[in-house]
LUMMISE-390849 format. One record per atom (N, C-alpha, C): residue number from 0; y, z, x; atom name; residue in three letters. Coordinates in Angstrom, 1 decimal. Example, Ala and Ser with C-alpha at 12.3 -4.5 7.8 and 13.67 -1.06 7.14 Angstrom:
LUMMISE-390849
seq;north;up;east;atom;type
0;-5.7;7.8;13.2;N;Ala
0;-4.5;7.8;12.3;CA;Ala
0;-3.3;7.8;13.2;C;Ala
1;-2.2;7.1;12.8;N;Ser
1;-1.1;7.1;13.7;CA;Ser
1;0.0;7.9;12.9;C;Ser
end
This chain:
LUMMISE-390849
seq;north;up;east;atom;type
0;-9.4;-14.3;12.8;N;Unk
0;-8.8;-15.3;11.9;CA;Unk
0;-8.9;-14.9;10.5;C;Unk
1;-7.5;-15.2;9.6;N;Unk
1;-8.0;-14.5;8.5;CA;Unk
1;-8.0;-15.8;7.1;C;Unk
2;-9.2;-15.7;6.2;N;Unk
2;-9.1;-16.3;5.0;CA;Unk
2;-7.4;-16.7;4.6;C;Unk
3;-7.2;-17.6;4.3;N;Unk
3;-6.0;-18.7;3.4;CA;Unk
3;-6.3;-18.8;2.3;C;Unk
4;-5.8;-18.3;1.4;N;Unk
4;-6.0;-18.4;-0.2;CA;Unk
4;-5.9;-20.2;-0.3;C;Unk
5;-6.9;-20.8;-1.1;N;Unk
5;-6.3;-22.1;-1.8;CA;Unk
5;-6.1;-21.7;-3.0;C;Unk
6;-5.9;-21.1;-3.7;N;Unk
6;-5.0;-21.0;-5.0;CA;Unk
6;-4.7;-19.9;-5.4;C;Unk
7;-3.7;-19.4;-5.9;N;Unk
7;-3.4;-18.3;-7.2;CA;Unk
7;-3.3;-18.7;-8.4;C;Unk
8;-3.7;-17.6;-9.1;N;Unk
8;-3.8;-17.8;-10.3;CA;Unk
8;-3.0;-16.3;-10.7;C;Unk
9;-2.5;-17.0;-12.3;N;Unk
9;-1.7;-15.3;-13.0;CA;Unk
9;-0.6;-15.7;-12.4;C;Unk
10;0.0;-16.8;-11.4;N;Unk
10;1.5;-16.4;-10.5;CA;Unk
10;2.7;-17.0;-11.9;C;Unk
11;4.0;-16.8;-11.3;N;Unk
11;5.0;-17.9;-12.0;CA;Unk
11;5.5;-18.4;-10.7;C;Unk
12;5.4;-19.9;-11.0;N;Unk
12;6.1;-21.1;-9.7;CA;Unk
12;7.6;-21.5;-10.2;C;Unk
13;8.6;-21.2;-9.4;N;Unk
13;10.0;-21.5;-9.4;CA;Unk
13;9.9;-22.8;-9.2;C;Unk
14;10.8;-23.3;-10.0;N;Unk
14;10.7;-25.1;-9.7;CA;Unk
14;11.4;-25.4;-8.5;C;Unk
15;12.8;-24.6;-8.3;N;Unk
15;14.0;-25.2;-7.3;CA;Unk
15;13.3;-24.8;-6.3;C;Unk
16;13.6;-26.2;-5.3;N;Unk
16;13.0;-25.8;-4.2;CA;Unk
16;13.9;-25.2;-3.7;C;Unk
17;13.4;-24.8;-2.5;N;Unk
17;14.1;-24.1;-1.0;CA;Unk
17;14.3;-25.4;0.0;C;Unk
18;15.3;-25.8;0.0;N;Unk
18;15.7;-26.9;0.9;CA;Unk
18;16.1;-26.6;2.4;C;Unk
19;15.8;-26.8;3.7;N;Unk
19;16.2;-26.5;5.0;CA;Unk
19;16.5;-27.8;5.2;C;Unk
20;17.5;-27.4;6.6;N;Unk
20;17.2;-29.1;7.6;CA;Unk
20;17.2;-29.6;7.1;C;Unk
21;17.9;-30.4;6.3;N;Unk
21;18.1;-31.8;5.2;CA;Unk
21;17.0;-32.1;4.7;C;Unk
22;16.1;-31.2;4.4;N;Unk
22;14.7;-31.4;3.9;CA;Unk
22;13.6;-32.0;4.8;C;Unk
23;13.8;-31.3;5.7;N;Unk
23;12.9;-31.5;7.0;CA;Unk
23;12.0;-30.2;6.8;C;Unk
24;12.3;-28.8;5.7;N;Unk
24;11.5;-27.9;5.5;CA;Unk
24;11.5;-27.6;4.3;C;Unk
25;10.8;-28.0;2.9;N;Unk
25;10.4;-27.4;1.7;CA;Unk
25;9.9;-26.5;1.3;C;Unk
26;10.0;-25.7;0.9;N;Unk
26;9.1;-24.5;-0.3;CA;Unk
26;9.6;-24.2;-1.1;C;Unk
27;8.8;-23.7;-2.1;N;Unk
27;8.4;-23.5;-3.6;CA;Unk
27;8.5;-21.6;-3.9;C;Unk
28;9.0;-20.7;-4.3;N;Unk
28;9.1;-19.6;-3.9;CA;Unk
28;7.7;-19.5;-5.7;C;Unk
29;6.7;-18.5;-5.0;N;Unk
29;5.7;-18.2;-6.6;CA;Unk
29;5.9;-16.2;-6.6;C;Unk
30;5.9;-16.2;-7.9;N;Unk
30;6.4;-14.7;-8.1;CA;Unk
30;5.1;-14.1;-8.5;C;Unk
31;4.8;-13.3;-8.1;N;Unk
31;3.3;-12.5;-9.2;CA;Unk
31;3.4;-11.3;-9.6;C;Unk
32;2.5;-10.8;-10.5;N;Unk
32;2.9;-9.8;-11.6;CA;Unk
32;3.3;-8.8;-11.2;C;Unk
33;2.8;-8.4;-9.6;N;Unk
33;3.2;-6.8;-9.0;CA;Unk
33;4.5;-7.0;-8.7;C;Unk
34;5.5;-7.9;-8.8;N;Unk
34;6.8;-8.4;-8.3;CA;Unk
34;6.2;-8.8;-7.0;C;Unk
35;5.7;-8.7;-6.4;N;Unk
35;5.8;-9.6;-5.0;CA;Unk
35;5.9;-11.3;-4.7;C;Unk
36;6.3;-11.4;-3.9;N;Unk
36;6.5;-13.2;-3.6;CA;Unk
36;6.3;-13.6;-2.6;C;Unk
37;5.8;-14.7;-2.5;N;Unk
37;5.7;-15.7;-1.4;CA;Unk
37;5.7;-17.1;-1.7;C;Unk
38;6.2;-18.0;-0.8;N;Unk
38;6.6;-19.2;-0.4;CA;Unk
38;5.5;-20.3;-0.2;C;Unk
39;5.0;-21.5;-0.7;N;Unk
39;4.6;-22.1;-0.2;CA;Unk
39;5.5;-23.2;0.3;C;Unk
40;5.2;-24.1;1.7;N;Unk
40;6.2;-24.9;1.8;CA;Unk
40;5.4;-26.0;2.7;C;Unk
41;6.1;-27.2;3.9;N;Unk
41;5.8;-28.3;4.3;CA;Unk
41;7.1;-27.9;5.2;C;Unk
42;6.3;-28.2;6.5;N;Unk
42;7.9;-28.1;7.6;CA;Unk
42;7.0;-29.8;8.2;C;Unk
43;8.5;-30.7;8.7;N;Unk
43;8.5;-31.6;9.4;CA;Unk
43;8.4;-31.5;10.5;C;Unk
44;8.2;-33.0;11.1;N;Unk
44;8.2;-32.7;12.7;CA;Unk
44;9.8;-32.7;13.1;C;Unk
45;9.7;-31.6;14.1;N;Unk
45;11.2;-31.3;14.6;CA;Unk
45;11.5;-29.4;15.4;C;Unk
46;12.1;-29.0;15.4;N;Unk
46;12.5;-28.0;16.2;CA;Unk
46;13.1;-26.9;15.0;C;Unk
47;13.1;-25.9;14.5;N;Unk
47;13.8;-25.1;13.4;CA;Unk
47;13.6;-23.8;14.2;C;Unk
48;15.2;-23.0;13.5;N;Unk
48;14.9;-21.4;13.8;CA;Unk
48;14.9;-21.2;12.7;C;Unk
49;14.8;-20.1;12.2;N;Unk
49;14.8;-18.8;10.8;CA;Unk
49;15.0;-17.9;11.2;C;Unk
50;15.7;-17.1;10.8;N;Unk
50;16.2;-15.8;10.7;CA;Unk
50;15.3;-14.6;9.1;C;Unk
51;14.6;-13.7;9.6;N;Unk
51;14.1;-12.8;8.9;CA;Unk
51;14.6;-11.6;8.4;C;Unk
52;15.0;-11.3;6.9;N;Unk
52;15.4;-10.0;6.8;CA;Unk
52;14.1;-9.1;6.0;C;Unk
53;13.1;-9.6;5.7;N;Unk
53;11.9;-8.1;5.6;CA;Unk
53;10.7;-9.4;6.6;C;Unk
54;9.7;-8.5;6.5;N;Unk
54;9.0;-8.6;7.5;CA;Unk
54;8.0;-9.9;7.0;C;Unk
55;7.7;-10.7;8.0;N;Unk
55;6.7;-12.1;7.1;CA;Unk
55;5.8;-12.5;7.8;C;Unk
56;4.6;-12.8;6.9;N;Unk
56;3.6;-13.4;7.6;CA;Unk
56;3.2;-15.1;7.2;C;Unk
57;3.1;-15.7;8.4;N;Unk
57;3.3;-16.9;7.7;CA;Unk
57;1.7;-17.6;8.1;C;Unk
58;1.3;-18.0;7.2;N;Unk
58;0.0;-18.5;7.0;CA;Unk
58;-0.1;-20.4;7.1;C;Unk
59;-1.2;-20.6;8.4;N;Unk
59;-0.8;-21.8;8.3;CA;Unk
59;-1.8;-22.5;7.7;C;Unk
60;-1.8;-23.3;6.8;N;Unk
60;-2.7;-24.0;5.7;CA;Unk
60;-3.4;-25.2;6.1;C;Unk
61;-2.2;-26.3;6.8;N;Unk
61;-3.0;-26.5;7.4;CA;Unk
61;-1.9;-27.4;8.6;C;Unk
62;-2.5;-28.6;9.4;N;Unk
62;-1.5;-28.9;10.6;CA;Unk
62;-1.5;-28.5;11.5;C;Unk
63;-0.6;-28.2;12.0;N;Unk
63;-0.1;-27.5;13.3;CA;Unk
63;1.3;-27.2;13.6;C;Unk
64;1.6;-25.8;14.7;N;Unk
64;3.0;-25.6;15.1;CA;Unk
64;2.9;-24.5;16.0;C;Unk
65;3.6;-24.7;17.0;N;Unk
65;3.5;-24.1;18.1;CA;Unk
65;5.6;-22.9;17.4;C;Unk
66;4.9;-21.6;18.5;N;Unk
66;6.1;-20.8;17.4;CA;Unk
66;5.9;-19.3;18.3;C;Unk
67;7.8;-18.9;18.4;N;Unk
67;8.0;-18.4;19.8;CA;Unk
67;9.0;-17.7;18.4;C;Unk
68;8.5;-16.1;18.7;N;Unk
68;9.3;-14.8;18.3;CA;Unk
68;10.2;-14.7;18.7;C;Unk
69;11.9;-14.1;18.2;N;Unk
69;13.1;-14.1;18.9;CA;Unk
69;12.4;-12.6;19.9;C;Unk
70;13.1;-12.8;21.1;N;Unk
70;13.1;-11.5;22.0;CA;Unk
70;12.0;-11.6;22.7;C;Unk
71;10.9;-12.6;22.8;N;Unk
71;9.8;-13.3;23.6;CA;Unk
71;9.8;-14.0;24.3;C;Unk
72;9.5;-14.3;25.3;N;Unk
72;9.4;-16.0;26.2;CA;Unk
72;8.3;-16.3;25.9;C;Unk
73;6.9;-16.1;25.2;N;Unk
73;5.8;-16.7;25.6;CA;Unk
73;5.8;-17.8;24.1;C;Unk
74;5.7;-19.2;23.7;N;Unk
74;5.3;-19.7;22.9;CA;Unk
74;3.7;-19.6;22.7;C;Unk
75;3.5;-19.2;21.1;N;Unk
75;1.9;-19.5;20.8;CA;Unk
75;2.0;-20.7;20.0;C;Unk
76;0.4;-21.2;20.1;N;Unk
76;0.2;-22.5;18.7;CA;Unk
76;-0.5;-22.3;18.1;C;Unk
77;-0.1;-22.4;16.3;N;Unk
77;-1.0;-22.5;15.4;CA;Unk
77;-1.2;-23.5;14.9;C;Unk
78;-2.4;-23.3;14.5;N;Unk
78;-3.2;-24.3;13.8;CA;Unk
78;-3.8;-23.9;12.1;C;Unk
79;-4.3;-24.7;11.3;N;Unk
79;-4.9;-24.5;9.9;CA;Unk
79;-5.9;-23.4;9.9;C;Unk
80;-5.7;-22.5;9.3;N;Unk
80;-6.5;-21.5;9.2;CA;Unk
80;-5.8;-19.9;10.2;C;Unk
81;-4.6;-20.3;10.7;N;Unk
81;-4.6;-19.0;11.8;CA;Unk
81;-2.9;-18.4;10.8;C;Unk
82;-2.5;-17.1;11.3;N;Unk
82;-1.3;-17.2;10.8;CA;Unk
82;-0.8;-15.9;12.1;C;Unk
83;0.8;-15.5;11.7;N;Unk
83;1.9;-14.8;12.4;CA;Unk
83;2.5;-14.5;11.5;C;Unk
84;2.6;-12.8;12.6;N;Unk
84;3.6;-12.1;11.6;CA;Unk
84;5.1;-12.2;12.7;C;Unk
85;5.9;-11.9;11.8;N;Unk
85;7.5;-11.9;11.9;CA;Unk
85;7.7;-10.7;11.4;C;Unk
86;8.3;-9.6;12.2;N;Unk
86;9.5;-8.5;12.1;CA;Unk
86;10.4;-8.7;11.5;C;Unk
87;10.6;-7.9;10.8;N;Unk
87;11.6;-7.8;10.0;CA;Unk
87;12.9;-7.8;10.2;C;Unk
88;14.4;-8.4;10.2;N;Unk
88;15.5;-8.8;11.1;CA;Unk
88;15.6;-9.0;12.1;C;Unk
89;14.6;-9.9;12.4;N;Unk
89;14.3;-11.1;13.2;CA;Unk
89;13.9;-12.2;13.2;C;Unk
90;13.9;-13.0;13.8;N;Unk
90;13.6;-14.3;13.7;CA;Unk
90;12.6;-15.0;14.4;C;Unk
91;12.9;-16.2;14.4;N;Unk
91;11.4;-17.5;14.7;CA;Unk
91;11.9;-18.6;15.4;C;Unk
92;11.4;-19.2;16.5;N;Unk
92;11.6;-20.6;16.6;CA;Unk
92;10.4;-21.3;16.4;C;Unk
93;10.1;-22.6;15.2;N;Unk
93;9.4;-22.6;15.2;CA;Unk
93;9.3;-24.7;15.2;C;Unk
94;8.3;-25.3;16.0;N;Unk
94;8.3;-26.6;16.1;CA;Unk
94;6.8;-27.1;15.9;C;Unk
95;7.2;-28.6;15.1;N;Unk
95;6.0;-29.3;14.5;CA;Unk
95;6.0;-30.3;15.4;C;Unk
96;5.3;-30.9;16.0;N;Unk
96;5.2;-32.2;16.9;CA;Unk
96;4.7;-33.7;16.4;C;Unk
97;4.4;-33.0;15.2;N;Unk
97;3.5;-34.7;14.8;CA;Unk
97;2.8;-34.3;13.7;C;Unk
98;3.0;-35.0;12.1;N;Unk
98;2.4;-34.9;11.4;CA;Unk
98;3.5;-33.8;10.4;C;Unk
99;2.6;-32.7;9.1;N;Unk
99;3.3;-32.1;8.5;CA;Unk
99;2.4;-30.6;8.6;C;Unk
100;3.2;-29.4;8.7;N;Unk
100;2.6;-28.6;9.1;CA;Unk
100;2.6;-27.5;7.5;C;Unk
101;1.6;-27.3;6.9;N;Unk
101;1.7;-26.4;5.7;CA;Unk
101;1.8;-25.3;5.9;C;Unk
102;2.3;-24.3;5.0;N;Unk
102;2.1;-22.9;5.0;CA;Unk
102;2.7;-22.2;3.9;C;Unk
103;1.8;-21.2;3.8;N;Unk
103;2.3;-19.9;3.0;CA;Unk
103;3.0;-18.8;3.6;C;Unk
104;3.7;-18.1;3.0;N;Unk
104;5.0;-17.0;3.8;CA;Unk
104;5.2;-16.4;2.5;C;Unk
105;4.0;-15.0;3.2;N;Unk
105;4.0;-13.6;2.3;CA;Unk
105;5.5;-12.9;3.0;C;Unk
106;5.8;-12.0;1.9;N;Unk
106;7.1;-11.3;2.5;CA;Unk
106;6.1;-9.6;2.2;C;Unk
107;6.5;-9.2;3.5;N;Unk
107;5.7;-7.9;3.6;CA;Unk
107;6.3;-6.6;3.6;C;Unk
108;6.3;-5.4;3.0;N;Unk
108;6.8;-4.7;2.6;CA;Unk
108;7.0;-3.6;3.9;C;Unk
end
């Protein structure tokens, strides 16, 4: 299991959000000085796919969500503190059952 940053510092935070699902999934895109980026956000309870064009790890902060790679049958669950990676032009199904499930989403080179 790996360390969850609680904060950056040095970043720039984009105000507009990232709206999904009629706002059933928010995030905030933060830029940092090496150019890299990542997402923090809030997914609702509900059922969502995403489609990935570079490769992503998504960090779950805290909550829960059970979350099934395209081209897999086995569903895993995460919990606060665990995270997944995502291939790159590929995708995710990913579902919250109750409550609000946090996360961060490095985009990986």
């Amino acid at each position: 299991m790996s360390t969850i940053a609680t904060e950056f510092r040095g970043v720039t935070a984009v105000t507009k959000a990232n709206v999904y699902f009629d706002g059933k999934v928010v995030s905030h895109t933060i830029l940092f000085p090496d150019g890299s980026k990542k997402t923090l956000g809030l997914i609702y309870p509900g059922k969502f796919h995403f489609g990935t064009d570079k490769a992503e790890r998504m960090e779950i902060v805290a909550g829960a969500c059970s979350v099934k790679l395209d081209g897999q049958t086995t569903v895993a669950d995460y919990a606060g503190g665990q995270s997944f990676d995502v291939p790159a032009k590929s995708g995710f199904d990913i579902e919250v059952k109750s409550g609000i499930c946090e996360y961060i989403c490095s985009f990986i080179d």
